[in-house]
Wavefront OBJ file of the C-alpha trace (Angstrom):
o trace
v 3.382 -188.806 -129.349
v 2.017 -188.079 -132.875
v -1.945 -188.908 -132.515
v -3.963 -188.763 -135.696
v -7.581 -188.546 -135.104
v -9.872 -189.766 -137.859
v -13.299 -189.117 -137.358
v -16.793 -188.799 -139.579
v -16.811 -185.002 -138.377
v -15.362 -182.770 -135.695
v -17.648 -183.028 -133.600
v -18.183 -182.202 -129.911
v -16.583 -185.464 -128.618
v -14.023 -185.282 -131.224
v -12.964 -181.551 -130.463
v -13.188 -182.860 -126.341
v -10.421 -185.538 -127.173
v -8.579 -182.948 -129.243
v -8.426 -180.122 -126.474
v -7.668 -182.669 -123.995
v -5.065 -185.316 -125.760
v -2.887 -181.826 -126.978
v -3.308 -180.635 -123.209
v -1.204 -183.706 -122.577
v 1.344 -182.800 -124.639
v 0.537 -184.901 -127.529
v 0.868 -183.825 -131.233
v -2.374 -183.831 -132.770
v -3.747 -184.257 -136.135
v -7.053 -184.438 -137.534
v -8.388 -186.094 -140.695
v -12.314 -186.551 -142.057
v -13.108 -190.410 -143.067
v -14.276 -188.714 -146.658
v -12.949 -192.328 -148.321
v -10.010 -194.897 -148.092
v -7.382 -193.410 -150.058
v -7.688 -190.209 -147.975
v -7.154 -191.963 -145.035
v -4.442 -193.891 -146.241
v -2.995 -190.579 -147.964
v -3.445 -188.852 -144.518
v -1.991 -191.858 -142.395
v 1.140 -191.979 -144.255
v 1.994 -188.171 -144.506
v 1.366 -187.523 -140.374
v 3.180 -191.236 -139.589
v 1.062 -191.218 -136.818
v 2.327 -193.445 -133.704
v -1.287 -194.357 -132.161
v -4.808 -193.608 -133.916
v -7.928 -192.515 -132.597
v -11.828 -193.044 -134.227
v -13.963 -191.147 -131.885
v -16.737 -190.419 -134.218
v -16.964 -192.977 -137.164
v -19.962 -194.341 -139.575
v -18.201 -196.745 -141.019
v -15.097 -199.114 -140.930
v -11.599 -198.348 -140.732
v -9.717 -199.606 -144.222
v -8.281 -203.196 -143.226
v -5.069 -201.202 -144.870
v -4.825 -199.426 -141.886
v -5.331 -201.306 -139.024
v -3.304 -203.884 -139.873
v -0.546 -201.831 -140.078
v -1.639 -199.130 -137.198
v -2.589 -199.468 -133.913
v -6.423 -198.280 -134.583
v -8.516 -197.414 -131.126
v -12.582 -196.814 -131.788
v -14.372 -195.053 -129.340
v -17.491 -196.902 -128.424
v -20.758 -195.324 -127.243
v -21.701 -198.762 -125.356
v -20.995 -201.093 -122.457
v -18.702 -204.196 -123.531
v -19.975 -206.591 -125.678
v -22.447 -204.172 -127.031
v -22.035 -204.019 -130.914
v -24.105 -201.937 -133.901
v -24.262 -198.396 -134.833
v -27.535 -197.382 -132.755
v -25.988 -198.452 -129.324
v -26.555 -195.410 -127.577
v -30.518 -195.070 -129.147
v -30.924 -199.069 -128.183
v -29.782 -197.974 -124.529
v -32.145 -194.944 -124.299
v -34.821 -196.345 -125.886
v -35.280 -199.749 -123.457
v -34.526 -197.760 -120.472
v -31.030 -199.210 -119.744
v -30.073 -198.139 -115.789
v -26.381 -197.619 -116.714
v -24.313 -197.768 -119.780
v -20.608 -196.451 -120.816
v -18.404 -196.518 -123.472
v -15.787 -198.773 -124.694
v -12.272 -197.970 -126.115
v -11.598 -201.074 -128.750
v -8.954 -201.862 -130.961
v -9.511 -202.191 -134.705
v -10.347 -205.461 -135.874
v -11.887 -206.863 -138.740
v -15.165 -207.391 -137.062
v -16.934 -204.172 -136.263
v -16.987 -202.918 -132.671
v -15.698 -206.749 -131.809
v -11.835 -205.939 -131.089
v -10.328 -206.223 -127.625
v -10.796 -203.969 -125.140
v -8.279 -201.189 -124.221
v -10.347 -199.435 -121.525
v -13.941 -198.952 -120.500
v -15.838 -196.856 -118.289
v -19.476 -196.925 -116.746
v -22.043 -194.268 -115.877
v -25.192 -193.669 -114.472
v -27.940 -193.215 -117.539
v -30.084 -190.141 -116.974
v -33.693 -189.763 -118.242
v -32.599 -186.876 -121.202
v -32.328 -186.602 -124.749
v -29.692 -188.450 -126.715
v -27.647 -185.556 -127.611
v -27.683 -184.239 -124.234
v -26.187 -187.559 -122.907
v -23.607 -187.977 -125.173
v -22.689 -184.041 -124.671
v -22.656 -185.084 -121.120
v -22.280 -188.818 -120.038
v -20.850 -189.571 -123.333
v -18.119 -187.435 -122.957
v -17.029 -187.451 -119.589
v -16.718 -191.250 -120.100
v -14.735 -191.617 -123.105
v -12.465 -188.808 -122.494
v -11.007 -191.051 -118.729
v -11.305 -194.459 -121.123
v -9.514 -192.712 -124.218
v -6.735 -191.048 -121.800
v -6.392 -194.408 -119.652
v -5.939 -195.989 -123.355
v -3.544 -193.540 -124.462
v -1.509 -194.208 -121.043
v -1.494 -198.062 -121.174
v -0.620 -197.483 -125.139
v 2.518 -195.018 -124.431
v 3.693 -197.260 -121.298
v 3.814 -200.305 -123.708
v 3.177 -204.317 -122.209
v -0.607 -203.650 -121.647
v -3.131 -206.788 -123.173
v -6.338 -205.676 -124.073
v -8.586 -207.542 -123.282
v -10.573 -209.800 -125.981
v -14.542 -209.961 -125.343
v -16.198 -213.650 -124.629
v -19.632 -213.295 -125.626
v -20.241 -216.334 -123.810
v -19.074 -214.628 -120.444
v -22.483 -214.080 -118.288
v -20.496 -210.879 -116.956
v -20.535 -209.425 -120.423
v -24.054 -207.982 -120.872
v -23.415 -206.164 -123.993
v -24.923 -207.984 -127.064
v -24.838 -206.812 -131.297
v -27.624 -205.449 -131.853
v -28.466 -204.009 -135.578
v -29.027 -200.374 -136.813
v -32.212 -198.677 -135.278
v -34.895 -197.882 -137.707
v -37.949 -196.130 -137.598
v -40.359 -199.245 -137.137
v -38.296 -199.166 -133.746
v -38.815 -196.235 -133.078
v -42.838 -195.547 -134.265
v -44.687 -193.855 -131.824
v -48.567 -195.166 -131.304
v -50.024 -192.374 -129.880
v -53.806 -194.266 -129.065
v -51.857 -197.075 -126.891
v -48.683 -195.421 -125.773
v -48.007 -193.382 -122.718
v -46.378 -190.252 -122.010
v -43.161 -192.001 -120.400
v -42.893 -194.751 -123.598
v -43.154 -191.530 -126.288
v -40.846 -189.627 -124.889
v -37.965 -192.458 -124.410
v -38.537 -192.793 -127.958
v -38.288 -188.749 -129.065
v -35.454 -188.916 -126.282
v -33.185 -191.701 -128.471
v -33.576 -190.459 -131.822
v -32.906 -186.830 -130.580
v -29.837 -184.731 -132.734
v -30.651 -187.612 -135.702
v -32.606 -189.083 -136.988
v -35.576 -188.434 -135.504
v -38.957 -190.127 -135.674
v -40.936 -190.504 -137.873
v -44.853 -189.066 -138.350
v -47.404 -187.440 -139.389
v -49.203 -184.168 -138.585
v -52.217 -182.479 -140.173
v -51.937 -185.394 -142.622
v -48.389 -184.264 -143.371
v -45.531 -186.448 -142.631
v -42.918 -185.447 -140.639
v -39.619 -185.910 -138.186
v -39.979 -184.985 -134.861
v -37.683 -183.754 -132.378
v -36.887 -182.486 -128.948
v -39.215 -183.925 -126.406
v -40.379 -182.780 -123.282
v -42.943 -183.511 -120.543
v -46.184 -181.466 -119.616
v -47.571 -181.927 -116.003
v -50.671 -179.981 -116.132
v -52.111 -179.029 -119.822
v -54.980 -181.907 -120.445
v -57.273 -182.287 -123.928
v -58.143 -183.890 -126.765
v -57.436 -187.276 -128.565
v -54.148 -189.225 -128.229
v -51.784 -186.861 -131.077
v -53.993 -184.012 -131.277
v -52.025 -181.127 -131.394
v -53.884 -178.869 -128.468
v -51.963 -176.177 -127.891
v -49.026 -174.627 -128.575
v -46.112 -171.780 -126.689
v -43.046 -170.061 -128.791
v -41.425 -172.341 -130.538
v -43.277 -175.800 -129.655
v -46.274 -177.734 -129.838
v -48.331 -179.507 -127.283
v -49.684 -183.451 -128.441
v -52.105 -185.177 -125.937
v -51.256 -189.196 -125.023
v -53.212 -191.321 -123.554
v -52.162 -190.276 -120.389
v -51.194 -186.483 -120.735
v -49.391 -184.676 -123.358
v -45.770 -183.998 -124.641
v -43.935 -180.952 -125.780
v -42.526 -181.370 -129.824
v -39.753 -178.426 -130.219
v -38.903 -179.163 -133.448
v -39.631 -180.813 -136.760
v -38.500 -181.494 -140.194
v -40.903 -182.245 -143.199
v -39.937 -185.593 -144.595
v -41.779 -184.914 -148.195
v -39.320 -182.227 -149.247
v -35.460 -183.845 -149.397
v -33.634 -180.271 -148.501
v -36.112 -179.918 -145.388
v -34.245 -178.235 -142.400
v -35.446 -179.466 -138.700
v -36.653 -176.118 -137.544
v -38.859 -174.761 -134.596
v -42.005 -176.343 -134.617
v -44.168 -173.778 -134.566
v -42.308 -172.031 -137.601
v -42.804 -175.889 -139.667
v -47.016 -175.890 -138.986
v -47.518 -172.058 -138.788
v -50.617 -172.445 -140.795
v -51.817 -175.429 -139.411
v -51.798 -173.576 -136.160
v -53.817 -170.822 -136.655
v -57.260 -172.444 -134.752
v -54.952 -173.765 -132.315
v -54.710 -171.982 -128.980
v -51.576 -170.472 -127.419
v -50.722 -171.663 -124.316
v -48.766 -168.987 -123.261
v -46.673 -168.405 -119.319
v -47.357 -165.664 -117.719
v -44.388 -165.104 -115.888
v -40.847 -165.939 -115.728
v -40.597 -168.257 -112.457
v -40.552 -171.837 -113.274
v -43.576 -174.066 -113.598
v -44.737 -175.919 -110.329
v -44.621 -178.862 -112.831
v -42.870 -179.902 -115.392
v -43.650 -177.829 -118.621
v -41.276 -176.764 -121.710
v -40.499 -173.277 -120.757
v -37.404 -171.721 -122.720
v -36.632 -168.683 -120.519
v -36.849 -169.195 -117.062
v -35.362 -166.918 -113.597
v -34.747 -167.524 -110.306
v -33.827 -165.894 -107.271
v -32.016 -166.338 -104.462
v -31.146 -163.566 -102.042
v -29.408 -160.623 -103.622
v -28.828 -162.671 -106.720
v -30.604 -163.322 -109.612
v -30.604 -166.828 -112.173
v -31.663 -166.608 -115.976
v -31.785 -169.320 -117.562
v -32.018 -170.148 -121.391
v -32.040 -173.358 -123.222
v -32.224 -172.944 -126.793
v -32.448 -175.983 -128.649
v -28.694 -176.882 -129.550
v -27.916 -172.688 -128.584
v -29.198 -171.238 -131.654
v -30.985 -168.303 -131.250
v -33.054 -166.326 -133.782
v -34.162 -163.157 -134.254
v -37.261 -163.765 -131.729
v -35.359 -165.311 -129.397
v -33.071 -162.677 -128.983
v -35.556 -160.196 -128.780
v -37.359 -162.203 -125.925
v -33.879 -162.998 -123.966
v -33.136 -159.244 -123.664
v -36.754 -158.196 -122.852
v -36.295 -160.886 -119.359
v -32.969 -159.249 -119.288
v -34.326 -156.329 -118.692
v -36.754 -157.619 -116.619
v -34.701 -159.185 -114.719
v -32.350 -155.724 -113.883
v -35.022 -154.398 -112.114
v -35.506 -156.752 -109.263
v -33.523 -156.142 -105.858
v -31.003 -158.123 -107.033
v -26.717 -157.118 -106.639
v -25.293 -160.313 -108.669
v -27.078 -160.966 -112.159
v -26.133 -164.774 -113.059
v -26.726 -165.888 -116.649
v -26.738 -169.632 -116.943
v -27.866 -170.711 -120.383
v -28.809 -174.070 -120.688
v -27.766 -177.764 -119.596
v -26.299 -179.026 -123.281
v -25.306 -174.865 -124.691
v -25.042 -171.430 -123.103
v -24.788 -170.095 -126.503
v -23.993 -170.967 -130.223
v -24.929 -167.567 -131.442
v -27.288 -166.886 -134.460
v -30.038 -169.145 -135.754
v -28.077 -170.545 -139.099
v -31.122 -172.642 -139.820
v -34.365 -170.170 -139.467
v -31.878 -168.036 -141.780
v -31.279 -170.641 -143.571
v -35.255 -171.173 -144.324
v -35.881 -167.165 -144.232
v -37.504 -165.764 -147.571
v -34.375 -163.865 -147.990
v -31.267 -165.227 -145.742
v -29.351 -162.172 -146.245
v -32.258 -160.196 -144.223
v -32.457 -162.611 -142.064
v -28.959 -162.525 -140.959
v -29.099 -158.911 -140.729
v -31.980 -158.685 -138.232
v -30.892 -162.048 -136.254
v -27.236 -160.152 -135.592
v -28.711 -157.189 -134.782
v -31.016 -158.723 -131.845
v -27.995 -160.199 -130.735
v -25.523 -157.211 -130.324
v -28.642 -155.079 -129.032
v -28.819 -158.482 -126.123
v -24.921 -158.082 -125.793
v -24.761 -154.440 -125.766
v -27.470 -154.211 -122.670
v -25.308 -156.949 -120.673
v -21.926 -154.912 -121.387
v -23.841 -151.306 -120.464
v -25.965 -153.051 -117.265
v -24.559 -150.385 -114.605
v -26.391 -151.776 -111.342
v -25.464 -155.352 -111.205
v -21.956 -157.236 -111.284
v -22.929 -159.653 -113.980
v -21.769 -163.390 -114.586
v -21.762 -165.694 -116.946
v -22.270 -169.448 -115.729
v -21.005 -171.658 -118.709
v -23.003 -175.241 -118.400
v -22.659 -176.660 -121.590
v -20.871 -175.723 -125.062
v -20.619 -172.371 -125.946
v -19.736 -171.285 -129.936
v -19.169 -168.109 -132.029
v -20.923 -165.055 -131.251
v -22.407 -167.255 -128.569
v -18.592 -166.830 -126.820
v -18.607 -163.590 -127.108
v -22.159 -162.572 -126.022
v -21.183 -164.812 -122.508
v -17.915 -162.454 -122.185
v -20.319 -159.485 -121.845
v -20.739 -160.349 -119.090
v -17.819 -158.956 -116.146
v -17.397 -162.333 -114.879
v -17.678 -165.351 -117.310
v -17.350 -169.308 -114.595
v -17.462 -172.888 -116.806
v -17.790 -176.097 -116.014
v -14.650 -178.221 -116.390
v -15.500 -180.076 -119.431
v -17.138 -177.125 -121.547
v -15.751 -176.451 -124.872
v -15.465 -173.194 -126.560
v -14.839 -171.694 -130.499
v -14.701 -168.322 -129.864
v -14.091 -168.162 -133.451
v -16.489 -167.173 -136.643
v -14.553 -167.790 -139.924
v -15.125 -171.343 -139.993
v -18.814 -170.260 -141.533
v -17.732 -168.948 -144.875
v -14.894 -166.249 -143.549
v -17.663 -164.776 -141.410
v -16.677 -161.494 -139.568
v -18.295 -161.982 -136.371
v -20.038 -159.223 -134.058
v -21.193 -159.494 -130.305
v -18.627 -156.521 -129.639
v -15.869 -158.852 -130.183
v -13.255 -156.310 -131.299
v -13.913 -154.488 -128.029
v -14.109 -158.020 -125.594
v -11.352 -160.037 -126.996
v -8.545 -157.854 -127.315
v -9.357 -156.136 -123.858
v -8.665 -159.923 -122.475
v -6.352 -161.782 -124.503
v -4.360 -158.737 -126.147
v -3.996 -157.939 -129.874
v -1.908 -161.230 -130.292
v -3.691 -163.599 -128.317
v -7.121 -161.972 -130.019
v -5.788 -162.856 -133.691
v -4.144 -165.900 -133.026
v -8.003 -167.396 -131.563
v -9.653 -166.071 -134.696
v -6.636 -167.343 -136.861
v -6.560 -171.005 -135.869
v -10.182 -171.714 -135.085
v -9.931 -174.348 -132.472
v -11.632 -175.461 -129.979
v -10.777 -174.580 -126.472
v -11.108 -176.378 -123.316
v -12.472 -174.371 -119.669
v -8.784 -174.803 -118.768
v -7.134 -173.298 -121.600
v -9.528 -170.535 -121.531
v -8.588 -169.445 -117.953
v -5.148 -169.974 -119.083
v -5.592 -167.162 -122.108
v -7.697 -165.055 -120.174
v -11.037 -165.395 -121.982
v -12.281 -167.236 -118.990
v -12.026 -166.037 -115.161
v -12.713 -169.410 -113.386
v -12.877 -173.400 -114.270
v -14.788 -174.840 -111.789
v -16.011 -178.572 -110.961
v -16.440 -181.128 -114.220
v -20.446 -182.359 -112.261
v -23.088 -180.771 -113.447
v -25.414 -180.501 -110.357
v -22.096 -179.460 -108.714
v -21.229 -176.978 -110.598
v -24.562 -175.335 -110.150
v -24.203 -175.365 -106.800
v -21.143 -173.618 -106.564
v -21.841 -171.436 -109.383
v -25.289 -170.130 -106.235
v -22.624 -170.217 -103.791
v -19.893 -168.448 -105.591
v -22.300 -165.827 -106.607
v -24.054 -165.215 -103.229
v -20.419 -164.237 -101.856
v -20.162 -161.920 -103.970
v -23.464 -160.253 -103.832
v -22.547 -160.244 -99.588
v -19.023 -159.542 -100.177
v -17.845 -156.374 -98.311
v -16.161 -154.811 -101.079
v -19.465 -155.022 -103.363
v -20.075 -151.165 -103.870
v -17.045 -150.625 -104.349
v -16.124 -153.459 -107.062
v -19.793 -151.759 -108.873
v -18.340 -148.197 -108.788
v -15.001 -149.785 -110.199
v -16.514 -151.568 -113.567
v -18.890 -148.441 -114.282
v -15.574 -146.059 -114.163
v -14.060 -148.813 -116.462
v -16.972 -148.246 -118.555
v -16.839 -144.943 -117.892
v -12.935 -144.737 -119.169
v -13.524 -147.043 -122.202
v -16.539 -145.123 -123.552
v -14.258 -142.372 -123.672
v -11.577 -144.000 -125.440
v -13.321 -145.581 -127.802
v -17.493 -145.285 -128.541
v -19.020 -148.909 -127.875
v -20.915 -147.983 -131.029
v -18.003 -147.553 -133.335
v -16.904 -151.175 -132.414
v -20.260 -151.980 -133.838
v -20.688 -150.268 -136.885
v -16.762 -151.283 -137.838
v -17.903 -155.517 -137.161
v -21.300 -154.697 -138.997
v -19.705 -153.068 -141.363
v -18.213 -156.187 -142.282
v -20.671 -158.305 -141.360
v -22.616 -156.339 -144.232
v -20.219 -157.516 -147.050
v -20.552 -161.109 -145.666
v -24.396 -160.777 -145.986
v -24.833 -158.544 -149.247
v -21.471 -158.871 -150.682
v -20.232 -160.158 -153.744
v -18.596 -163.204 -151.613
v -21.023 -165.331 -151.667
v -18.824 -167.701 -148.914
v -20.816 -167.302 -145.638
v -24.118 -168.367 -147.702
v -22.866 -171.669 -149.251
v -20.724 -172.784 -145.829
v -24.295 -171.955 -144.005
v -26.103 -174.234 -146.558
v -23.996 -177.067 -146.416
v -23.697 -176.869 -142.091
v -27.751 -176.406 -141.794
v -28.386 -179.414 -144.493
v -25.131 -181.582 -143.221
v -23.583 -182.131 -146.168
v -20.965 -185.059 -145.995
v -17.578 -183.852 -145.888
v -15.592 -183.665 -148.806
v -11.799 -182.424 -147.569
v -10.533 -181.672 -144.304
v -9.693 -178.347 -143.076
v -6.259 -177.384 -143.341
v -6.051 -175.802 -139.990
v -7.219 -179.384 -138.408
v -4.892 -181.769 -141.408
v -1.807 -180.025 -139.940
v 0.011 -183.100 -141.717
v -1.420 -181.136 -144.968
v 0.606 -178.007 -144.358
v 3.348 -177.882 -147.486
v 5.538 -177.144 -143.822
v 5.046 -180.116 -142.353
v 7.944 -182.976 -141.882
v 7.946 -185.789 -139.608
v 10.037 -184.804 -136.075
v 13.214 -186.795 -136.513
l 1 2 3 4 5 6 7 8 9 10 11 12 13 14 15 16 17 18 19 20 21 22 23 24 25 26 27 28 29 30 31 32 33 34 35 36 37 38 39 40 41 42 43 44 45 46 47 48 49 50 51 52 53 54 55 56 57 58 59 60 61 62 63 64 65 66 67 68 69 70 71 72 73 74 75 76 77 78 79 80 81 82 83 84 85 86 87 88 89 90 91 92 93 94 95 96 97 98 99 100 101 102 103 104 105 106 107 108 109 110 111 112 113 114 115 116 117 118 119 120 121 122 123 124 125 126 127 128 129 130 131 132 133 134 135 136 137 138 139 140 141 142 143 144 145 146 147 148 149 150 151 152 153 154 155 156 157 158 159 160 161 162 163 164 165 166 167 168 169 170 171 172 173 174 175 176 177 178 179 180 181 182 183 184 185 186 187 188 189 190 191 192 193 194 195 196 197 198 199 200 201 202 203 204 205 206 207 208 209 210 211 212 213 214 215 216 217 218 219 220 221 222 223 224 225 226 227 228 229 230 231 232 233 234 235 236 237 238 239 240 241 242 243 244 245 246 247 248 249 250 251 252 253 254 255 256 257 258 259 260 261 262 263 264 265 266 267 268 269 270 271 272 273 274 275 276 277 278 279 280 281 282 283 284 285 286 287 288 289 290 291 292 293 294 295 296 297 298 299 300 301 302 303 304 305 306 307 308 309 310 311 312 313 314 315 316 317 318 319 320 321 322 323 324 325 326 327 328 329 330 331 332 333 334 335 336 337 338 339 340 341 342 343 344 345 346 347 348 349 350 351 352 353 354 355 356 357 358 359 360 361 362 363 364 365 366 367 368 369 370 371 372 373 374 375 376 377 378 379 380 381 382 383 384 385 386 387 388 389 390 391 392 393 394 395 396 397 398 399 400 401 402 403 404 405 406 407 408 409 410 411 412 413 414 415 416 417 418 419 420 421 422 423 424 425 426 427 428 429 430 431 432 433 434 435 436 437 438 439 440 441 442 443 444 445 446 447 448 449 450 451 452 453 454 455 456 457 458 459 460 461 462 463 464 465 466 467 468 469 470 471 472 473 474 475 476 477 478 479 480 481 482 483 484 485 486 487 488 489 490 491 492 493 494 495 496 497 498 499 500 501 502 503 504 505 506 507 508 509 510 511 512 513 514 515 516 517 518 519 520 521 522 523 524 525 526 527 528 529 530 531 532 533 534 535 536 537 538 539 540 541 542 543 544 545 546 547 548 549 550 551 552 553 554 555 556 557 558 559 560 561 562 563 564 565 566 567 568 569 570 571 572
């Protein structure tokens, strides 16, 4: 079945329903809402039997859905109406919520329902829920819709708002007097369900040092005490420390609401000044917190086998960061460990470089220069790491050189759900590093290698296993896959065969070094890498701008608009 999907942006939900609709066997293509006539332009080329709106900010053209079956993918329960649903939800502590699959009507999110599914809410940032909870849900609502849709006789079913069963209510568009912290009254819990709902956008709104501001990325603090309610008292890495009434709160990031091209950025790199006759509150190890604190890196052990953990804010990592995740790399090496298990974070394992600290750098170019750099020097020590089997544990999202730097690793395990771009060119014709001339090929072949980096889409834990770029898809639950990511590993750390599995990947090494030099692989990318940087070609820099400072779309990619293709005809 010909499925168009028109959506605001590609985005992660968007590129879920993708991966998993053309899994099905359904012929997908994908159009941005830039305006009306482009939809109707786009609708009439592709003749599309069923359409999809899984990320929308605005209505379908009446044009359309009168003449299309039109489903919108809801972040909210039935009933539940308005553009903030998910923030509304977060925000007054809602036990569970879902997401609703609705046809196109002329009242917005009021159609009848085609499916709907319901989920537990979790205590967590809004863009961690709807990379999670979000997700899961509306991919078994959208494929139950699809099903009923293709099987033909199914009602949907029309909401009665007068129905005590429906709990879902309109509710309007979430603004920032919603959302304004009071940090003399409010507690710890109350701030951070607000920082939690207007997490990924829009933030909320401030002040600090007498300088208004966004802020961003939440996160408790168990133990650090002082100072008035919003004082900032201390602050570690990237984030600063605000005392409540009752105890404090992590901010990880902020955006300066004066200047109208401000980029949300680290926090500490926003008030680097302002900080100076603030203390550091720095770790001094490692091992995780006996409370909860914002701690970045993190390891654990277990037996022969060793965790690292690193949640970068939305997987960018700068040239710091880098630095800091190879020096508990390192670290990490040298404890009696056989089985070295890199897990990432929750929401990203990896999105590679920092685009937005580059972005904000005195001279990008440099920037991007020293931030790739840190990042094949991380990827080179995983690849050359002689004394441990090494695995990559894929939790969330992984993009870019962020793909690459997990295949390092000898084993790479994801999550059923995960979604990969091991891809670069989508930023400007980028080259790409991370050793990704020597990784790819070596696991896709020459074909499979060019045809990834050619069409630039997004691949599902299940289609990676079935290219190769992935050894093992394992369990969809989070907590479960964690588990069985510890058990998996411990096996093989016990497993009889260990030494001799270790002897086997150095004489790989061995063998490959001798082919080819690990370092020519590098210099060759760099080399290109270079020209994208310094070159005349000034792509790479204006795609960064507009990605960092979200400029609206203004066309759709042609590898996405396969209906745009001068090849393209309507199967007969």
């Amino acid at each position: 079945m010909r499925i168009l999907l028109l959506c605001h942006a590609f985005n992660s939900l968007s590129q879920r329903l993708y991966s998993e609709l053309a899994a099905r066997g359904h012929r997908l293509s994908v159009e941005y809402d830039v305006a009306d006539t482009v939809a109707e332009e786009a609708v009439a080329l592709f003749r599309p039997e069923l359409i999809i709106a899984p990320y929308l900010r605005r209505a379908i053209p009446e044009s359309i859905w009168r003449q299309h079956r039109c489903l919108i993918v809801h972040p909210g329960i039935v009933g539940d109406r308005g553009p903030s649903a998910l923030d509304w939800a977060i925000q007054e502590g809602e036990r569970t919520w879902g997401v609703t699959v609705l046809q196109a009507t002329g009242e917005m999110d009021g159609g009848p329902v085609w499916a709907a599914e319901a989920f537990p809410m979790r205590r967590a940032k809004k863009s961690s829920l709807y990379r999670h909870e979000v997700s899961e849900a509306a991919t078994r609502a959208v494929i139950r819709a699809v099903e009923r849709f293709t099987a033909g006789g199914f009602v949907p079913m029309p909401v009665d708002d007068t129905d005590p069963a429906i709990r879902g209510r309109a509710r309007p568009l979430m603004r920032q007097a919603d959302r304004a912290i009071d940090w003399q009254h409010d507690a710890t819990a109350h701030i951070l369900a607000r920082l939690n709902a207007a997490d990924g956008f829009p933030g909320v709104a401030d002040e600090l040092f007498g300088e208004p501001c966004l802020l961003f990325d939440g996160s408790p603090e168990d133990t650090l005490r002082a100072g008035k309610p919003g004082e900032v008292i201390a602050w570690r890495e990237t984030a600063i420390l605000r005392a409540t009434v009752d105890g404090a709160v992590w901010i990880g990031h902020l955006r300066r609401r004066a200047a109208v091209d401000s980029l949300k950025l680290p926090a500490t790199q926003v008030l680097a000044e302002q900080l100076a006759t603030i203390p550091e509150a720095p770790l001094d190890s490692y091992s995780p917190s006996a409370g909860r604190t914002w701690q970045d890196i993190r390891y654990e052990e277990a037996g022969r086998v060793g965790f690292l953990h690193f949640d970068f804010y939305n997987g960018a990592m700068n040239t710091r960061q880098c630095r800091r995740l190879q020096a508990a790399y390192r670290w990490a090496q040298q404890r009696p460990v056989r089985v070295l298990v890199l897990m990432g974070g929750r929401d990203h394992w990896s999105n590679g470089i920092h685009l937005a600290s580059i972005e904000a750098a005195e001279s990008p170019a440099d920037e991007s220069w020293a931030n790739i750099n840190a990042i094949d020097d991380l990827a080179e020590a995983i690849i050359t790491s002689a004394d441990q089997i090494t695995v990559a544990a894929l939790q969330g999202n992984c993009g870019a050189g962020g793909c690459f730097l997990a295949r390092a690793a000898d084993l790479v395990w994801a999550r059923a759900g995960v979604l990969l771009n091991p891809h670069y060119r989508n930023m400007g014709n980028l080259y790409g590093s991370e050793y990704w001339t020597y990784l790819l090929p070596a696991r896709v072949g020459s074909e499979g290698a060019q045809a990834i980096m050619r069409d630039r889409l997004p691949m599902s834990a299940v289609a990676g296993v079935a290219a190769g770029f992935l050894d093992v898809c394992l369990t969809g639950d989070a907590e479960a896959f964690r588990i069985d990511v510890a058990r998996r590993a411990a096996e093989l750390a016990a497993a009889p065969d260990f030494a001799v599995r270790l002897q086997a990947k150095r004489a790989q090494r061995f063998a490959d070094e001798a082919a080819q030099p690990l370092a020519s692989y590098r210099a060759a990318e760099l080399a290109e890498m270079q020209r994208n940087f310094y070159g005349f070609d000034p792509s790479y820099h204006v795609a960064r701008f507009h990605f960092v400072h979200k400029t609206p779309n203004s066309w759709t990619p042609r590898h996405l608009a396969i209906h745009r293709d001068l090849g393209w005809s309507v199967p007969q």
